[in-house]
N, C-alpha and C positions, 0 to 999 in steps of 0.2 A: 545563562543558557547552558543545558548540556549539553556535551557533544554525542555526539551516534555515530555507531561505526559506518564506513563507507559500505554501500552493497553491489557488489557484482554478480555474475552468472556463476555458476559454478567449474570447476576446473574442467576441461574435457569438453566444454558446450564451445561452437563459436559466438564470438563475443561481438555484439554491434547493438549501435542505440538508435533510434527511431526520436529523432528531436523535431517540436513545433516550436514553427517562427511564422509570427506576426507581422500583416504589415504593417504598417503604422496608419490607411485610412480603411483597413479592415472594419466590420464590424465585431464588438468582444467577443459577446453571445457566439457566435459562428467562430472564433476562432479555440473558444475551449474546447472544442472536440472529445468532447468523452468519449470515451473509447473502451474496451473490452481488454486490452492489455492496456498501462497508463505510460509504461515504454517496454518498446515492445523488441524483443531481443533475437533478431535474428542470424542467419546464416550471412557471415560477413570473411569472404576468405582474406581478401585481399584491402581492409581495412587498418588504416593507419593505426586506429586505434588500438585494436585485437594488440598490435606489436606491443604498445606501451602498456597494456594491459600485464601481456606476459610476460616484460620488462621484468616489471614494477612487482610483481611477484615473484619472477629470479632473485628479484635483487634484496628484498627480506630486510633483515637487520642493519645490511647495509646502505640503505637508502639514506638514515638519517646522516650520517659522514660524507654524502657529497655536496661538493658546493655549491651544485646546481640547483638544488630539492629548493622550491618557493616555499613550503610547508616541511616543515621539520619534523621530524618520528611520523610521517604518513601513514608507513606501515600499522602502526599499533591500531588504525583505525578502517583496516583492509577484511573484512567480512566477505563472504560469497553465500549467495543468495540459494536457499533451497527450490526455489521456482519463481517461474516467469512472473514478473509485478501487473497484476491486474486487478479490478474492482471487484468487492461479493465472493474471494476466498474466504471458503468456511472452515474454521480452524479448531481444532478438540485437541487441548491438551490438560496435560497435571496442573492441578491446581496449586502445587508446589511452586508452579512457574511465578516470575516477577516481569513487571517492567524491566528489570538490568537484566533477562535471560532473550527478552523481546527482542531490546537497544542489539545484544551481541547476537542474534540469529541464534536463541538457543534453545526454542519454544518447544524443537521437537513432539513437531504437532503429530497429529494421525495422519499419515502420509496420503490413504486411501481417500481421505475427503479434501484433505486440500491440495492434491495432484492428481486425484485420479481420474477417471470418466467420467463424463457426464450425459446421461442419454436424455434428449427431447421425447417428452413424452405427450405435451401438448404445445401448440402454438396458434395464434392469430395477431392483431394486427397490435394489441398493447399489451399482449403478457404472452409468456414462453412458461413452464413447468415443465425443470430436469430434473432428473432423476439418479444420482449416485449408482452406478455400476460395479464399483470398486471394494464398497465396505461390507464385509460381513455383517459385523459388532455390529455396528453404525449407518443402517440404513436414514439415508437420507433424502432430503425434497427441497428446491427451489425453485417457490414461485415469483418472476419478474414480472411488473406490472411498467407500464409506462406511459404517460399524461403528457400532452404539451400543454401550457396555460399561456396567458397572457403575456407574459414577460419569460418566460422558460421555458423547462421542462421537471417533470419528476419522474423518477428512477427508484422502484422499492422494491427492494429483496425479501421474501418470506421465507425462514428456512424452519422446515419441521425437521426433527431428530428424532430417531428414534434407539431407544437400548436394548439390541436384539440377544447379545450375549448372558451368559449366566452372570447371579451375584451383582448386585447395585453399582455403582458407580459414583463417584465426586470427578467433576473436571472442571475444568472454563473453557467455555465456547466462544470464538472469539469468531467476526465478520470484520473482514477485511475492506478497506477503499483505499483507493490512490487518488491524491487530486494533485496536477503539474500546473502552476502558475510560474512564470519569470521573474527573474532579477528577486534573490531573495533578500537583500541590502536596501530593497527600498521602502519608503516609510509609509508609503501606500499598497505596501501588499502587505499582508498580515491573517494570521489566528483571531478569532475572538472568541473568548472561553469566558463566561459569566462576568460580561461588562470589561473584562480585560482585552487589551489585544497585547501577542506576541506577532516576533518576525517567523517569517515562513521557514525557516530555520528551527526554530523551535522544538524541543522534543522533550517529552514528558509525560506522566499519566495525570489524570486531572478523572473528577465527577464526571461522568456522563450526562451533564446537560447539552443542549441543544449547542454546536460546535459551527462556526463559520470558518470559511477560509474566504478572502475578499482580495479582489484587482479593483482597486477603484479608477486605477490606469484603464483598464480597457471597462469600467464597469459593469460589471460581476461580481457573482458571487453563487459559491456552494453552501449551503447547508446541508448539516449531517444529522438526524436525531436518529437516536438507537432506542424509545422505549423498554425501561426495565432492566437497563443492563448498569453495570454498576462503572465502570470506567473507558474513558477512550487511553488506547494511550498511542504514543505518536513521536513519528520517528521520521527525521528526515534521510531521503533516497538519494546517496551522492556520489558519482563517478571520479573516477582519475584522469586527468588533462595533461599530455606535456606542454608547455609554452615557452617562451623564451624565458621566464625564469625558474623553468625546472617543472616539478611536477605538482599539480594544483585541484584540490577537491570541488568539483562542481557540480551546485545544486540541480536535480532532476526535479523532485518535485517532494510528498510526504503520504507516510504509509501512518494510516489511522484505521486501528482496530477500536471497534468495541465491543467489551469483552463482559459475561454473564457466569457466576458462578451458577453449574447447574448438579444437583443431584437428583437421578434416576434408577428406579429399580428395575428389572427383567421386565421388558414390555411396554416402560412409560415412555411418553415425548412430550417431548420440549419443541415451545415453538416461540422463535424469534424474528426483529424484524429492525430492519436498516433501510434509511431513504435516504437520500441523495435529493437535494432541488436545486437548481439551477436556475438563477434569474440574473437577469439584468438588475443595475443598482444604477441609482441616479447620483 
């Protein structure tokens, strides 16, 4: 397994997390909650955690030297997040970028698409189409569709791009999801990537074939397919915990892009698409 840096909010934001707990005679289905942020980072003054946060980033290189630390050199695996973790961030960056520029938060995407406005331009009752406010270059369009079926629901993102700027362009365009399941230690939650499974921990890039992520604890299951795109790659989301033995990395959940080499000249677009399903598993 690789490891991936830990990710937090960036310096200056206040820092708090938004955790789901299950009961134990819940039903699964109803407790995945997808949701539009996947943790959602709010205004937390007077949060214990915010303290250990900015602890734990005072304390730098010296963390590894106390006797307390449960996890040794933490530090080195302390990243801060360019934006709030949510589903369907649409990401344009160099194609120079790698999976290890991903892993370290180095992607230095276009800020104006993956942070900036989004205006509703149409909506009813199972699709919404926004509309990019923020990109000159990079006018852009996403359209949400949404199905309940028998055992679920699906969730599909269409994004058009377009290249408004002079002189052609090479990048990778990458669409973002977040999926949070529990307990990533246990043998029934897992990846499955072309007949393999990994732990929810996992992080790597891999083909873009059809990607699950599976509770067969609460049975469920996500599936991701990306038609046409060339890789997912996948990084797990992990916070800092103090506990009685010190400071301890805890899983949130796992950031899966998949990602589309695209070249475009003055005028062209590109149209991509990401789905999301959600069902119950038996």
């Amino acid at each position: 397994m690789i490891e991936s840096p830990l990710r937090q909010a960036e310096p200056g934001r206040h820092i708090g997390e938004h955790h789901f707990h299950a009961r134990a005679d819940a039903n699964g289905l109803d407790n995945f909650s997808w949701r539009q942020r996947a943790i959602w980072i709010r205004q937390v003054s007077d949060n214990t955690q915010c303290f250990v946060l900015c602890r734990l980033a005072a304390l730098g290189v010296q963390l590894n030297q106390q006797d307390e630390v449960g996890d040794k050199g933490l530090e080195r695996w302390l990243n801060y997040d360019r934006w709030k973790r949510h589903a369907f961030r649409l990401l344009v960056f160099s194609p120079a970028k790698t999976y290890q520029d991903c892993a370290a938060i180095k992607l230095e995407e276009n800020a104006a698409l993956a942070g900036g406005n989004y205006r509703i331009a149409e909506i009813s009752q199972t699709s919404a189409r926004l509309v990019s406010e923020d990109s000159a270059d990079w006018p852009a369009e996403k359209l949400f569709t949404f199905a309940a079926t028998p055992d679920g629901f699906d969730v599909t993102c269409q994004v058009a791009l377009r290249r408004a700027a002079p002189g052609a362009a090479s990048v990778l365009v990458g669409i973002e999801t977040i999926v949070n399941f529990l307990a990533p230690a246990a043998p029934d939650r897992y990846f499955e990537s072309s007949g393999l499974r990994y732990p929810l921990r996992w992080a790597a890039a891999v083909p873009a074939s059809e990607l699950l992520v599976v509770d067969e604890w609460q049975g469920i299951a996500a599936t991701i397919a990306a038609p046409g795109a060339r890789d997912f790659w996948i990084a797990p989301i992990e916070t800092v915990s103090e506990s009685e033995e010190g400071f301890e990395r805890i899983y949130q959940g796992s950031q899966i892009i998949a990602v589309w080499p695209v070249e475009l000249a003055p005028g062209g677009e590109w149209k991509g698409r990401l789905a999301l399903k959600v069902s119950s598993r038996a």
